[in-house]
N, C-alpha and C positions, 0 to 999 in steps of 0.2 A: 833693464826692465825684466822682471819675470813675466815667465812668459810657458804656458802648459799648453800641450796636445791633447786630444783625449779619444780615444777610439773606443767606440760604445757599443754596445752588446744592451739587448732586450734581456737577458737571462744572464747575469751576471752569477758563480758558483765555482765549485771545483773542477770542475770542464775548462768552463772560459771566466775570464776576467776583463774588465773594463780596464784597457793599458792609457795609463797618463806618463804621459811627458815632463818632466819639469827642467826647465831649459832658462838659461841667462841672456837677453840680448845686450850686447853692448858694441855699438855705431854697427856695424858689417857684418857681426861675427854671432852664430846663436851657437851657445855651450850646453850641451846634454850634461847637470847636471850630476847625474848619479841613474841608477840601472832603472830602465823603467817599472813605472810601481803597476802591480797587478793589483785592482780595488773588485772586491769578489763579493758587496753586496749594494742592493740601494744606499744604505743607510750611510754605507763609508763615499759613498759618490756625494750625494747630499753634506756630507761632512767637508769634503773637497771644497762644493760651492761655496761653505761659510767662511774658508781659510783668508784672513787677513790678505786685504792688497796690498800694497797696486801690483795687479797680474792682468793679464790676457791670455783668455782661454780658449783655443780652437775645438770645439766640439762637433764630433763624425756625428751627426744625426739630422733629422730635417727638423725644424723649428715650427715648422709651418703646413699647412695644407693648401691646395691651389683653391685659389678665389672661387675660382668656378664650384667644387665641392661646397665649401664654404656655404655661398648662396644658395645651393643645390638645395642642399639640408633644412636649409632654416634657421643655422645657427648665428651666435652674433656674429657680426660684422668687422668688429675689432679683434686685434691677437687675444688680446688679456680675457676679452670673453668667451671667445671658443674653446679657448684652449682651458679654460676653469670651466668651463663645460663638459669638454672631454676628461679631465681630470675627474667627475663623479659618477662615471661611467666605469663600468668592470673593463677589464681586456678582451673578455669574451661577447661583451657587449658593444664594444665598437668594432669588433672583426666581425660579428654579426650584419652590422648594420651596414657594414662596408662592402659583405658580399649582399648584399640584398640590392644594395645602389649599384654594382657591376653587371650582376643578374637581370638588370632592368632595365640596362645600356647596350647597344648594339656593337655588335664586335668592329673592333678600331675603338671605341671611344669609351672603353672599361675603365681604363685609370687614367686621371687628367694630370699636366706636368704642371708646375709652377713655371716661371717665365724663368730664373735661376736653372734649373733642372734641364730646360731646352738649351741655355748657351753651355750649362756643364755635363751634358750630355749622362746626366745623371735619371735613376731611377723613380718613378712616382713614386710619393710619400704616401700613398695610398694602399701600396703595395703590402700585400701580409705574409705571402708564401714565399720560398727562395730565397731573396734577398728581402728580409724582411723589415724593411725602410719603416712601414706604418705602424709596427711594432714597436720599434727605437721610438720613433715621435710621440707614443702614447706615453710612453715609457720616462721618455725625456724632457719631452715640454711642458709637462706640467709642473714635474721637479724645479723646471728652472724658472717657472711663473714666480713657484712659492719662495724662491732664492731671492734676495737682495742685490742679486749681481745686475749691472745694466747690458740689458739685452739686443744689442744688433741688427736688426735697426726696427725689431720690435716694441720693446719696451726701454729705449734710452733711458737713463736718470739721471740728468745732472748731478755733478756733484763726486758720482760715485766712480770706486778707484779698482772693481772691480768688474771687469766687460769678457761678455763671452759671445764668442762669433760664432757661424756653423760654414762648415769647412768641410772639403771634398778629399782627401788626400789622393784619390786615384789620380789628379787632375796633378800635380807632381809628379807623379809614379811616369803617367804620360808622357809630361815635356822630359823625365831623362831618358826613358827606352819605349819612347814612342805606345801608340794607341793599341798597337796589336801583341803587345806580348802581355803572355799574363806576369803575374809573381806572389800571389798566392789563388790555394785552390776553391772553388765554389762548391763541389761534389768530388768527393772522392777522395784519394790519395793524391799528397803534394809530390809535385815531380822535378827531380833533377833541373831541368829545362827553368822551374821556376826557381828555383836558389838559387839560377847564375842571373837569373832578372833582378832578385831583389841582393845579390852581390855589385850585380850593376848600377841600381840605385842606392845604394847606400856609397857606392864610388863615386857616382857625382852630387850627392850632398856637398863636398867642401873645394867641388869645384868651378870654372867661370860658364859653365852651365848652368845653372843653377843660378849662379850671382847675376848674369845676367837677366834674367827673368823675373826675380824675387828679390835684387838687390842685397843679399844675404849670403852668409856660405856656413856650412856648419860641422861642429868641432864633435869632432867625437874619437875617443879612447880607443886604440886598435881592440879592446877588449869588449867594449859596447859595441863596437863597427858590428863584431862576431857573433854579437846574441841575435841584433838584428836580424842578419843573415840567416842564422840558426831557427828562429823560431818558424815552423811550419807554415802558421796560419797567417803570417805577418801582420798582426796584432801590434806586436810593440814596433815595426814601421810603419805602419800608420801613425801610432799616434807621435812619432818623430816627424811624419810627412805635414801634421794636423799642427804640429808647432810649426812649420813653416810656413802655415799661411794665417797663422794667428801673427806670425813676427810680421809677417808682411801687411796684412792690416794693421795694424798697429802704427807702422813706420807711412801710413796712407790715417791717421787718424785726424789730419786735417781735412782731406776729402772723404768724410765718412766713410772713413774704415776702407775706402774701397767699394762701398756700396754704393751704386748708380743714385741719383739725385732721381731717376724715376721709379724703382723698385719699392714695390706692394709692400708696407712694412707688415702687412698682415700676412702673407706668405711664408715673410721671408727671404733671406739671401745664401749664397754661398759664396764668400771673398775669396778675391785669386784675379792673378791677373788677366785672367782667360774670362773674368766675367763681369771684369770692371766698368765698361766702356757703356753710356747710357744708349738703350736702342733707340733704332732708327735705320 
């Protein structure tokens, strides 16, 4: 099965690029094809979503907004219509509206989590500055509304042989060198300290750490091992990390994808095995 990563950027250019993965699984084994590809505008990401299936595609973005917001606004109720709602909205007009909703909120209860986000310990999708999550998602989920591809566990489509997940890579990065180290930088200059992290991780990709966890182990070229490692921003391991948990949904596509049987499909999810388990 093919099977793509894809580590997303809001401002894709000659700075940053959008790194995809394109990877083989076959029974146990996922194969990093060829060096990952740097996609440097919308136009060519959008071109990605039209490429012939059958694939699985893990994409680093939030698909969704928390219910709570959702309601908050007055927007519809279902994914396909907020999110075609946020799509005829400027950028600066939902970052607008978003500091106005925060502005109006009592501190503690600024940015709301999606129930995904609390078990993956991940950032609001709300978020615009820093780690700019709400930006990806404006960015993202309308692209992928207007795609063809069936959407996880937003907009399923029978039939179709193209399916794209949204996927957490830190939450990998985690189970090999634990929650406290970093391996790439947020501010500033990238540091020694984080090269021998993401040397680490990319060491236990094709090991029974990893297989253990994710049922998979993964192949790669001492020459791709090296770029991984090599790149600063670890850009192209994410989206090596984002194919590991697209192969892993995938190989769970009997129990939808991994996605809990109670999960908001108008949120959204994030597959992994750290967020499979329905609450309670």
């Amino acid at each position: 099965m093919r099977i793509y990563g894809v580590d997303f950027t809001s401002a894709p250019g000659k700075i940053r690029a959008i790194a995809v993965a394109e990877c083989e699984l076959s029974g146990d084994r996922l194969r990093l094809v060829r060096p990952v590809l740097r996609v440097r505008s919308f136009g060519a990401f959008e071109e990605c979503l039209a490429v012939a299936g059958p694939w699985v595609a893990g994409l680093d973005f939030p698909f969704g907004q928390p219910r709570r917001l959702v309601r908050d606004l007055g927007w519809p109720a279902e994914w396909a219509g907020y999110v075609a709602a946020v799509g005829e909205v400027s950028r600066e007009q939902l970052g607008g509206l978003l500091e106005m909703y925060r502005a109006a909120r009592p501190a503690g209860d600024k940015e709301h989590l999606r129930a995904a986000d609390r078990r993956a310990r991940a950032k609001s999708p709300m978020k615009w500055y820093g780690v700019p999550v709400g930006r990806m998602f404006y960015e993202g989920a309308p692209r992928l509304l207007r795609s063809p591809v069936s959407i996880v566990p937003c907009r399923p489509v029978p039939g179709e042989d193209r399916i794209a997940v949204e996927v957490y890579p830190a939450l990998v990065a985690r189970h090999l060198i634990g929650p406290r180290h970093s391996y790439k930088p947020t501010r500033g200059r990238p540091t020694s300290t984080q090269a021998a992290a993401r040397r680490e991780i990319v060491a236990g990709l094709p090991s029974d750490r990893l297989a253990e966890r994710y049922g998979l182990r993964v192949e790669l070229s001492p020459a791709l091992a090296a770029e991984l490692v090599a790149d600063p921003r670890a850009d192209l391991l994410d989206a090596v990390l984002a194919a590991v948990q697209a192969a892993w949904a995938w190989t769970r596509r009997d129990q939808g994808f991994g996605v809990p049987p109670d999960a908001d499909p108008a949120e959204g999810w994030i597959v992994d095995p750290a967020t499979a388990a329905p609450a309670g």
